[in-house]
C-alpha positions as CSV (number, residue, x, y, z in Angstrom):
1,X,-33.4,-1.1,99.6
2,X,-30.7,-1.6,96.4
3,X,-32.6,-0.7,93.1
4,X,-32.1,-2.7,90.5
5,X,-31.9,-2.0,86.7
6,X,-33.1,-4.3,84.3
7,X,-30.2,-4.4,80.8
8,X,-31.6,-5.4,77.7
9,X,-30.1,-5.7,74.6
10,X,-31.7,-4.1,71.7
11,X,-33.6,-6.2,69.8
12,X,-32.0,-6.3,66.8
13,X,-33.9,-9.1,65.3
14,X,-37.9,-7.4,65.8
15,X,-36.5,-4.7,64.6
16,X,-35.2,-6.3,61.4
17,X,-38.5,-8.6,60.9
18,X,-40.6,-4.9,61.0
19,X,-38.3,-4.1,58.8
20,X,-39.4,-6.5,56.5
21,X,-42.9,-5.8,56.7
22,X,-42.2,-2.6,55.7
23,X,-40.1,-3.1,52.6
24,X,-42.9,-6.0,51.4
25,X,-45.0,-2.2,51.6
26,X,-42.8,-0.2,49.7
27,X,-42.6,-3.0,47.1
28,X,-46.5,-2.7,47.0
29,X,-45.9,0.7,46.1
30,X,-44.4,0.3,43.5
31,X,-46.2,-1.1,41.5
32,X,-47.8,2.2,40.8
33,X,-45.5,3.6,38.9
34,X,-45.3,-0.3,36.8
35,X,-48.9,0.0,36.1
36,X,-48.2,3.8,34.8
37,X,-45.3,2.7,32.5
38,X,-48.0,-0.3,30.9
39,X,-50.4,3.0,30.3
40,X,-48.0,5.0,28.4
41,X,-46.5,1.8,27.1
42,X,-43.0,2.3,28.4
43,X,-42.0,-1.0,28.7
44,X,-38.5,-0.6,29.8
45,X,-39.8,1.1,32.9
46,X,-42.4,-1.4,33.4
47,X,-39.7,-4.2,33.5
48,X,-37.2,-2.0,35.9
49,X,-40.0,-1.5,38.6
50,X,-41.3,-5.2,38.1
51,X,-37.4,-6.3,38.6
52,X,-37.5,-3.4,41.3
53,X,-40.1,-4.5,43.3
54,X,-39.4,-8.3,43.0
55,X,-36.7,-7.4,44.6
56,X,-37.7,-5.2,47.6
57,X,-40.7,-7.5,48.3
58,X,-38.3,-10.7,48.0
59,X,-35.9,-9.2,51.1
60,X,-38.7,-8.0,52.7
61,X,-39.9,-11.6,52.8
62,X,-36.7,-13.1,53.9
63,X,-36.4,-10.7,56.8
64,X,-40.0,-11.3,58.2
65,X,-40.5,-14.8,57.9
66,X,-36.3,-15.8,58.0
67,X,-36.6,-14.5,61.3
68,X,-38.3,-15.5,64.8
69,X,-37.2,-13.7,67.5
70,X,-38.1,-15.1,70.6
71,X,-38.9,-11.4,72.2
72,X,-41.4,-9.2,70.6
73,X,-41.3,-6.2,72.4
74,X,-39.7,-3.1,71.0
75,X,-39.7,-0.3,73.6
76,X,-38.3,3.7,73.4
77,X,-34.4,2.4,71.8
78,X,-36.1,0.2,69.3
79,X,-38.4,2.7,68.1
80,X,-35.8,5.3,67.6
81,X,-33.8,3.2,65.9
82,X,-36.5,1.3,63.7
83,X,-37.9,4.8,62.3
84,X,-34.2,6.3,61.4
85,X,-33.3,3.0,59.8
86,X,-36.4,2.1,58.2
87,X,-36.6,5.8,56.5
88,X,-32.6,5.4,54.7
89,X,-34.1,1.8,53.9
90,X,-36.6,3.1,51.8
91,X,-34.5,5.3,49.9
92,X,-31.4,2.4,49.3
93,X,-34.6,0.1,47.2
94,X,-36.4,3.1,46.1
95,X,-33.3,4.6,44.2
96,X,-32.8,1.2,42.3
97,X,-35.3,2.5,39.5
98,X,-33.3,5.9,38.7
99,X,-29.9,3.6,38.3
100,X,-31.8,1.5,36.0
101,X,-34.0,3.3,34.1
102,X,-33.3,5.0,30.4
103,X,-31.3,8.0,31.4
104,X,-29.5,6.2,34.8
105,X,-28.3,8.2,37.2
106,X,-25.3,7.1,40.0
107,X,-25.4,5.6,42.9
108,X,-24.9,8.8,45.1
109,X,-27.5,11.0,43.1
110,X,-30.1,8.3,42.8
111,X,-29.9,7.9,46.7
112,X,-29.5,11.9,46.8
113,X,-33.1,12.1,44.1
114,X,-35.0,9.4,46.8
115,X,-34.1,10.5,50.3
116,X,-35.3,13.9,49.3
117,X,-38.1,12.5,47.7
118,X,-39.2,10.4,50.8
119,X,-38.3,13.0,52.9
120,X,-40.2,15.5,51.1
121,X,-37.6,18.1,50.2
122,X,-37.9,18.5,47.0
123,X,-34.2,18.5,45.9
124,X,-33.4,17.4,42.6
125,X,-30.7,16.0,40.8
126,X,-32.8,16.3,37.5
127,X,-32.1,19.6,35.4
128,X,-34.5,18.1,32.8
129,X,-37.6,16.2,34.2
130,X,-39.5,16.8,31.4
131,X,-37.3,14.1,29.1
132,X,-37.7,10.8,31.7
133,X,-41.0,8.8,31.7
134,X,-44.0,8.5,33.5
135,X,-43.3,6.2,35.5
136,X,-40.4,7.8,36.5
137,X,-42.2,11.4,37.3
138,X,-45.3,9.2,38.8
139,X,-42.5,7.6,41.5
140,X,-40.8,10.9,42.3
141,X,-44.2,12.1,43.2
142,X,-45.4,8.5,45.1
143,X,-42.2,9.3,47.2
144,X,-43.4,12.8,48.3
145,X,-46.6,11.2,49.0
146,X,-45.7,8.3,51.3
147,X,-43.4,10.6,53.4
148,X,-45.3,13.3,53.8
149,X,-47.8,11.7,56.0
150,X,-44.8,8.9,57.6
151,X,-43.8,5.8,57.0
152,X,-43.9,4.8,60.3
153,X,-47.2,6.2,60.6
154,X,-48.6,4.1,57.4
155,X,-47.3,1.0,58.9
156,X,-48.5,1.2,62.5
157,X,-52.1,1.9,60.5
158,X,-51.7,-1.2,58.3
159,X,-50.0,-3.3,61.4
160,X,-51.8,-3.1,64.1
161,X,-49.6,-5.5,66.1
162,X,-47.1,-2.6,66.4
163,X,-50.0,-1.0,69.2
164,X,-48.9,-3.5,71.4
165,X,-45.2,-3.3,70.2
166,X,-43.5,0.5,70.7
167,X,-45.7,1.7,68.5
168,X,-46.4,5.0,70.6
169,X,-42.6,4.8,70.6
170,X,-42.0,5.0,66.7
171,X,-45.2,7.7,66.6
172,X,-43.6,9.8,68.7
173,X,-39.9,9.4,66.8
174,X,-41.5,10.4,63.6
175,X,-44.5,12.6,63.9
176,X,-43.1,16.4,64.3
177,X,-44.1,18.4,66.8
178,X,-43.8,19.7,71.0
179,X,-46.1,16.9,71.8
180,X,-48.0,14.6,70.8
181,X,-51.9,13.7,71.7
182,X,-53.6,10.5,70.5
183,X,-56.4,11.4,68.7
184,X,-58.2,7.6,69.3
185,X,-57.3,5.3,72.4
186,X,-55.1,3.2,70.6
187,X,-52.3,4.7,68.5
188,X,-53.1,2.7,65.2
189,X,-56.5,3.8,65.3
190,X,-54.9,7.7,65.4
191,X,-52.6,6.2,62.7
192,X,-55.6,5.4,60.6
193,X,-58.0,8.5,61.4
194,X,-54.5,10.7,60.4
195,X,-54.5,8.9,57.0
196,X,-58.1,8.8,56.0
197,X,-57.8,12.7,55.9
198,X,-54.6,12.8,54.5
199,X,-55.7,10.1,51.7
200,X,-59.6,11.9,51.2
201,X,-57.3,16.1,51.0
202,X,-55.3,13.7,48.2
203,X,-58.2,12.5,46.1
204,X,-60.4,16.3,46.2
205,X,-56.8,18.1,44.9
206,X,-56.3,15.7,42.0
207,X,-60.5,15.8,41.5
208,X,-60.0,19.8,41.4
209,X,-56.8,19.9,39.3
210,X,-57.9,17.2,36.7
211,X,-61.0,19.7,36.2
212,X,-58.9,22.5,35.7
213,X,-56.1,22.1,32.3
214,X,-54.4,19.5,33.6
215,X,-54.5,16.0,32.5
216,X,-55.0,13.1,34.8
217,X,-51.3,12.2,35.4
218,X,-50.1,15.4,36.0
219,X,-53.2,16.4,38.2
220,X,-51.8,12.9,40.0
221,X,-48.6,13.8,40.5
222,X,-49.0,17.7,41.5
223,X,-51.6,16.1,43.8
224,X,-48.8,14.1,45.5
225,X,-46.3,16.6,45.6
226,X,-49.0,19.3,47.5
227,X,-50.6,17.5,50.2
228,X,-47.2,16.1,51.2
229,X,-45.8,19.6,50.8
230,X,-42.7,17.7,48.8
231,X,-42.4,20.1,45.8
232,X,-41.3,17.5,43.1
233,X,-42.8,18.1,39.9
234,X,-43.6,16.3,36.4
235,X,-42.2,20.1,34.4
236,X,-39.3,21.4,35.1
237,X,-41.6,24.8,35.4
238,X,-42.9,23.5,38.6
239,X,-46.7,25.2,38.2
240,X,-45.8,28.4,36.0
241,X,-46.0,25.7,32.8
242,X,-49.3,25.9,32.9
243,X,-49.7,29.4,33.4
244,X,-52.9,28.9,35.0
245,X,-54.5,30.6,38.3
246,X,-57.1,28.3,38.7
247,X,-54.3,25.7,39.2
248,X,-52.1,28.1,41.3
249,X,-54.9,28.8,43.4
250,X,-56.2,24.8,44.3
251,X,-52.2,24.0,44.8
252,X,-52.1,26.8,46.8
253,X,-55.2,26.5,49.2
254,X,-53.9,22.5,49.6
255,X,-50.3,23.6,50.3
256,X,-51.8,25.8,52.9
257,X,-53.7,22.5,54.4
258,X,-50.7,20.6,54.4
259,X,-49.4,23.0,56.7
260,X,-52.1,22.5,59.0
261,X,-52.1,20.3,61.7
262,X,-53.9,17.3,60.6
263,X,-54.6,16.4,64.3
264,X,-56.7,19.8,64.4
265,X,-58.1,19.0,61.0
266,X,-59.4,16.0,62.9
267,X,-61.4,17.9,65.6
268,X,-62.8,20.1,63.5
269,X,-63.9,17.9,60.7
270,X,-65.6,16.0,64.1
271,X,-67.5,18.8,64.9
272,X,-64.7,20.9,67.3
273,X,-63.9,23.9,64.7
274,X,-63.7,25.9,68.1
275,X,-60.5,23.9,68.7
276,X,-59.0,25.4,65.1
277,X,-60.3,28.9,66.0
278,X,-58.6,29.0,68.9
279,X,-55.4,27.3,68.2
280,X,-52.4,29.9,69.2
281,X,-50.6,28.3,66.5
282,X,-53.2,28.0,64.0
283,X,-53.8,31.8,64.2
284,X,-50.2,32.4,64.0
285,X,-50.3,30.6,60.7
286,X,-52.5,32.8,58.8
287,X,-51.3,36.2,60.6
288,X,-47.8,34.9,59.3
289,X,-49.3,34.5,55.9
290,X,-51.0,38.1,56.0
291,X,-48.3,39.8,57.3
292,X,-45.6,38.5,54.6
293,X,-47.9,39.1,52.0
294,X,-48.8,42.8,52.6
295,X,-45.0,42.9,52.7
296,X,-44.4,41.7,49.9
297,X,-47.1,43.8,48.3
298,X,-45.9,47.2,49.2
299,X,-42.3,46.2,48.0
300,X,-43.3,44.9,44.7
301,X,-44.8,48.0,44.0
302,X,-42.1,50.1,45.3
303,X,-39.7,48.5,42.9
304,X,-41.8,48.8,39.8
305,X,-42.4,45.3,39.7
306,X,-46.4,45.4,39.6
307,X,-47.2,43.4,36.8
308,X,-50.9,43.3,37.2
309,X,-53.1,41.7,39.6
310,X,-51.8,39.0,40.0
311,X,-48.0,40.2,41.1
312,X,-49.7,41.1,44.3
313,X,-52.0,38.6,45.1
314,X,-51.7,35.3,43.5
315,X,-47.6,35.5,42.5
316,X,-46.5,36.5,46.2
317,X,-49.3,34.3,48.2
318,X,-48.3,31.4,46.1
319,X,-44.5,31.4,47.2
320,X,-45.2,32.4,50.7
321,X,-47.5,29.3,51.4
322,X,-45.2,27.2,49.3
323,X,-42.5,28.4,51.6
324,X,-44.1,28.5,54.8
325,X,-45.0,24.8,54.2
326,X,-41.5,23.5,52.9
327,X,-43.7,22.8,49.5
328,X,-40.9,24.7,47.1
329,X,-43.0,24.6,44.6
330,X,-43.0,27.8,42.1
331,X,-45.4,29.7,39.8
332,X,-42.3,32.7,39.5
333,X,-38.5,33.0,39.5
334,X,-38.5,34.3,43.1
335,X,-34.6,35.1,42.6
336,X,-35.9,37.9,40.6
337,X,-37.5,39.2,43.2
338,X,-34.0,40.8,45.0
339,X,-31.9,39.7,47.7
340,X,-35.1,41.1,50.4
341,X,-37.5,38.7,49.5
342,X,-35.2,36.4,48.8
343,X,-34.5,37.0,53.2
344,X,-37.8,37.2,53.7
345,X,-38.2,33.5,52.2
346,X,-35.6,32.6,54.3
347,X,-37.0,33.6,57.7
348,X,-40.2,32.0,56.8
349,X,-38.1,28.5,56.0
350,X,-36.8,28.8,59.1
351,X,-40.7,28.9,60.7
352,X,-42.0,26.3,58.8
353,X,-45.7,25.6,59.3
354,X,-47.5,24.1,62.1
355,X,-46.8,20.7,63.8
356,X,-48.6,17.8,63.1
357,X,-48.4,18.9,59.5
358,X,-46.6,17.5,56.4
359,X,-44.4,20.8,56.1
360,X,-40.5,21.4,57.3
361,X,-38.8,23.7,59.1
362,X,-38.8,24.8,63.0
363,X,-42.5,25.0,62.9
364,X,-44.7,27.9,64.6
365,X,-45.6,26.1,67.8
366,X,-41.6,25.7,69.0
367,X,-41.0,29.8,67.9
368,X,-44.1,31.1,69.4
369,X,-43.2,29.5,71.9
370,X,-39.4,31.1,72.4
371,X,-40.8,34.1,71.8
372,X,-42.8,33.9,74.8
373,X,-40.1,32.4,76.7
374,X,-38.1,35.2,76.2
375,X,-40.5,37.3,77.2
376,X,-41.0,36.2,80.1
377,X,-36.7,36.2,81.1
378,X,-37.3,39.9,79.7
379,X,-39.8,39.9,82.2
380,X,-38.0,38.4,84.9
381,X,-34.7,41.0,85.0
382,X,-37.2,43.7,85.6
383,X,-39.1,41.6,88.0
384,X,-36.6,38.9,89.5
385,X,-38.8,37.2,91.8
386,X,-41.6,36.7,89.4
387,X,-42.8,33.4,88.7
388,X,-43.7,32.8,85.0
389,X,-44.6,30.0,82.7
390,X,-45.8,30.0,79.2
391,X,-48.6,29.1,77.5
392,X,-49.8,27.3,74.2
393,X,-53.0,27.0,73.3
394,X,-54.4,27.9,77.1
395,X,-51.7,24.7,78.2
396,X,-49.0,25.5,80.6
397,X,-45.8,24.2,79.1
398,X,-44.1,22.0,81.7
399,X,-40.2,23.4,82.4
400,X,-39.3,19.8,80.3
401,X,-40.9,20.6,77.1
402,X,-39.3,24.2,77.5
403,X,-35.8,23.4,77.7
404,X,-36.1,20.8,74.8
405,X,-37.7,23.5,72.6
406,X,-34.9,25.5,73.3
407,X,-32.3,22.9,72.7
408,X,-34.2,21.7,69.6
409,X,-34.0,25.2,67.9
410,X,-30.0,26.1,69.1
411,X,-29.2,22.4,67.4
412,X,-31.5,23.0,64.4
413,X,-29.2,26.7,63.6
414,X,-25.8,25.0,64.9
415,X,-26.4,21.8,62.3
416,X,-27.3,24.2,59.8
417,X,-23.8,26.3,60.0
418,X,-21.8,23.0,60.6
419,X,-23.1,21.6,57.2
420,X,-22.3,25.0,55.4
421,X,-19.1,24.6,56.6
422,X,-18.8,20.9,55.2
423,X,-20.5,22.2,51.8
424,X,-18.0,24.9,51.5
425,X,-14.9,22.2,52.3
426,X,-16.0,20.1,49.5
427,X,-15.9,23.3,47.1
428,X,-19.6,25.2,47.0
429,X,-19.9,29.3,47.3
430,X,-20.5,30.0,50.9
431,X,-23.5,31.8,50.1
432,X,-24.7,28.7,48.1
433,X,-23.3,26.0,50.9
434,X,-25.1,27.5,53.6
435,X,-28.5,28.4,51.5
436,X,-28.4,24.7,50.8
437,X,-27.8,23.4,54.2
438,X,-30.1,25.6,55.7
439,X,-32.8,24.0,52.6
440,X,-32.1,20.7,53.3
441,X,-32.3,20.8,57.2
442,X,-35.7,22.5,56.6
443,X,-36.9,20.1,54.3
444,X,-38.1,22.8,51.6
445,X,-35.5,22.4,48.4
446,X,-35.2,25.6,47.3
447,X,-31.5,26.6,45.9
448,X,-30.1,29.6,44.9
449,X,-26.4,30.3,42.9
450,X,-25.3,26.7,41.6
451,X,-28.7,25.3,42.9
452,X,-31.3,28.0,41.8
453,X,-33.1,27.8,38.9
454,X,-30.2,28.2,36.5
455,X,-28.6,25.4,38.2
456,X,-28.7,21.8,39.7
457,X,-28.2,20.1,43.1
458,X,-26.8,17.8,40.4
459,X,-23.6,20.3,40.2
460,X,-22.7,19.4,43.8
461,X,-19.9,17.2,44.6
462,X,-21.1,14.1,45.6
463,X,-19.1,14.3,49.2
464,X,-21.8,17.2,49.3
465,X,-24.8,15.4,48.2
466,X,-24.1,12.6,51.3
467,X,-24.1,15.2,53.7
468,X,-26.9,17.1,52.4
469,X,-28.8,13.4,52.4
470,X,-28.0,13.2,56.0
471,X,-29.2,16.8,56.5
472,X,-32.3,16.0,55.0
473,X,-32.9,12.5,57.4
474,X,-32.0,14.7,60.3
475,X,-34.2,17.6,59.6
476,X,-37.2,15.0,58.8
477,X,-37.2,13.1,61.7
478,X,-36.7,16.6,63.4
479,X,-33.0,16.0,65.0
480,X,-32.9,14.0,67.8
481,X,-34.3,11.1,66.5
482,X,-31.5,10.3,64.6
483,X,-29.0,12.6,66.7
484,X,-29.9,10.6,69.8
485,X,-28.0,7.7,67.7
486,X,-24.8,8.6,67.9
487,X,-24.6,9.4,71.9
488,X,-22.8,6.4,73.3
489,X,-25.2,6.4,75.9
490,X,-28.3,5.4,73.7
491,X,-26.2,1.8,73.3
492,X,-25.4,1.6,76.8
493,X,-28.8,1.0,77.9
């Protein structure tokens, strides 16, 4: 019997007609920051997003009902290449406003300013945020907000005709993670339970920072920035302007929820807190958190640096939640700290928090479970005919899942080096091209040297800020979702 295989061609035109949808979306959005400019009566801004979003809505229009393709289905290749696209869409309209508004920016770092914005980074090309408007600062910190949780996740919530249409496909191209479990039978009603709590742990931090001293904007916009574990802020103090621990403390117990899997947050809000308790990776989370901190302790007061109270507890916890969770935002100069923590903060971007999260980085569930994987091959040389297999969360990891952990992790380090080595071509420190390569990839936005907090990712060539764009995209959509694009293979089929 002669198998036969079925070629399609990819369905260009679905994919462009979701597309649409989903621009008509972001247009919605921005109206936010228009209704924001007629509050503070910044009418300039009011007309750029009105122009803005006119425009945005208007393609979107054109693409969803100019279009009727005569197949509807979108399967595994349309997914992949619907979320990657859909995600650089977003940030080609949502940088029109920072060309156009009172201090414009260029082409390459308004594009630079909203990729990491949508992808929650937290790179900025704006040495002085204070000085734009509030409409500007309230879309830096809308961006933060829509990607945190996924585009692609809003829209198969708000559409459900994508359960029917790749749907799964596109939630499993963009939600991070080793696997992924529908919380509900159908994936846009996991779509919509994974919102609800992402959109009620949005409303209680703005209710608990606007009780605090902050005013209702800011409380708006630091609540954006938290949840979503993006790390843009209104001040170009991050949190220390306020100098406040009340505030440090609420942004700090919400980063630490953003880092948390929201699919666990389901159970337990359902009544299944034994299924947080006894989460591998959940647990690894906090002992991470403890063990960092009473590191961090005992070296701050071995250099002299005790300060009071809150050098030990509030200063140190703050920055290793905010870097744990890829949030980069800051109540202290950490560069002040010394070249240890500073490595410290760099092993702990590399962990990132749990999957299923808002945050960045490798994320505890793929290194907990390499370390167990290599100790069982440590295992194995003593004991050769030994059958192992490792376990997460009292699951046996199928030999699949394994190697692809594996592969995920030597990719994530190789892309990291290649695009230090393409910063340092274009002319940056190698200290400073690789610090930012590796910031990018991890979605957390921190710099040091030219990019630090005497400095700009503004000062980076822009042949630099393209790659570091890409860098971002990549490390978002957690590599091979956009990698998978460029194998010759993927168009074959």
């Amino acid at each position: 019997m002669i198998e036969r295989s079925r070629r399609r061609h990819i369905n260009i035109q679905m994919i462009l007609r979701v597309m649409g949808w989903l621009l008509m979306i972001e247009a919605a959005f921005m109206l936010v920051p228009l209704v924001t400019g007629l509050i503070y009566d910044e009418m300039k801004d009011v007309k750029v997003f009105g122009l803005t979003s006119v425009i945005t809505f208007g393609c979107g229009v054109l693409l969803t009902f100019g279009l009727h393709p005569r197949d509807t289905r979108m399967g595994r290749h349309e997914g992949f290449l619907l979320t990657t696209l859909i995600w650089i869409l977003f940030s080609a309209f949502g940088m029109i406003p920072f060309m156009l508004c009172d201090r414009p920016v260029s082409l390459t770092n308004a594009f630079f300013e909203a990729m990491s914005g949508f992808t929650t980074t937290g790179c900025s090309i704006f040495s002085s945020i204070d000085t734009y408007s509030h409409s500007i600062k309230m879309w830096r910190g809308l961006m933060n907000w829509i990607g945190g949780m996924g585009i692609i996740l809003f829209t198969l919530a708000v559409l459900p005709m994508l359960n029917h249409s790749g749907g799964m496909q596109m939630f499993n191209a963009e939600v991070t993670g080793i696997t992924h479990d529908k919380l509900r039978p159908r994936v846009s009603q996991t779509a919509k339970s994974l919102w609800t709590i992402y959109i009620v742990l949005t409303v209680l931090i703005i209710a608990f920072l606007w009780i605090g001293p902050m005013d209702l904007f800011d409380s708006i916009c630091y609540g954006f920035s938290t949840i979503s574990t993006g790390g843009f802020a209104p001040h170009d103090e991050s949190v220390a302007y306020f100098r406040s621990d009340y505030i440090s403390v609420v942004i700090m117990v919400f980063m630490f929820l953003g880092g948390t899997s929201f699919g666990l947050m389901y159970k337990a809000i359902h009544g299944n807190w034994n299924a947080l308790w006894k989460n591998d990776v959940f647990r690894a989370y906090i002992i991470i958190i403890l063990m960092f901190l009473v590191v961090f302790d005992i070296y701050i007061i071995y250099t002299g640096d005790y300060k009071g109270i809150s050098s030990i507890t509030i200063q140190p916890l703050f920055h290793i939640i905010s870097t744990i969770t890829s949030t980069g935002l800051g109540v202290f100069n950490f560069e002040e700290w010394g070249a240890f923590i500073l490595s410290l903060l760099f092993i702990l971007m590399f962990f990132g928090a749990c999957a299923g999260s808002t945050s960045g980085g490798a994320k505890i569930d793929r290194m907990l479970l390499l370390i167990k994987y290599t100790g069982n091959e440590l295992y194995r040389c003593i004991h050769p005919s030994a059958v192992t297999s490792v376990h997460i969360n009292g699951r046996v990891m199928p030999q699949p899942v394994v190697a692809k952990v594996i592969a995920f992790l030597c990719i994530y380090v190789m892309l990291m080096a290649f695009g230090g080595i393409l910063l340092t071509a274009v002319g940056l420190p190698l200290v400073d091209a690789f610090f930012s390569s590796f910031s990018c990839v991890s979605n957390i936005g921190f710099g040091v040297g030219v990019t630090g907090s005497q400095g700009s990712f503004e000062l980076i060539p822009d042949l630099g800020k393209w790659i570091l764009s890409l860098l971002m995209l990549i490390g978002r959509l957690e590599l091979f979702t956009v990698l998978i694009l460029f194998n010759p293979e993927f168009w074959r089929k």
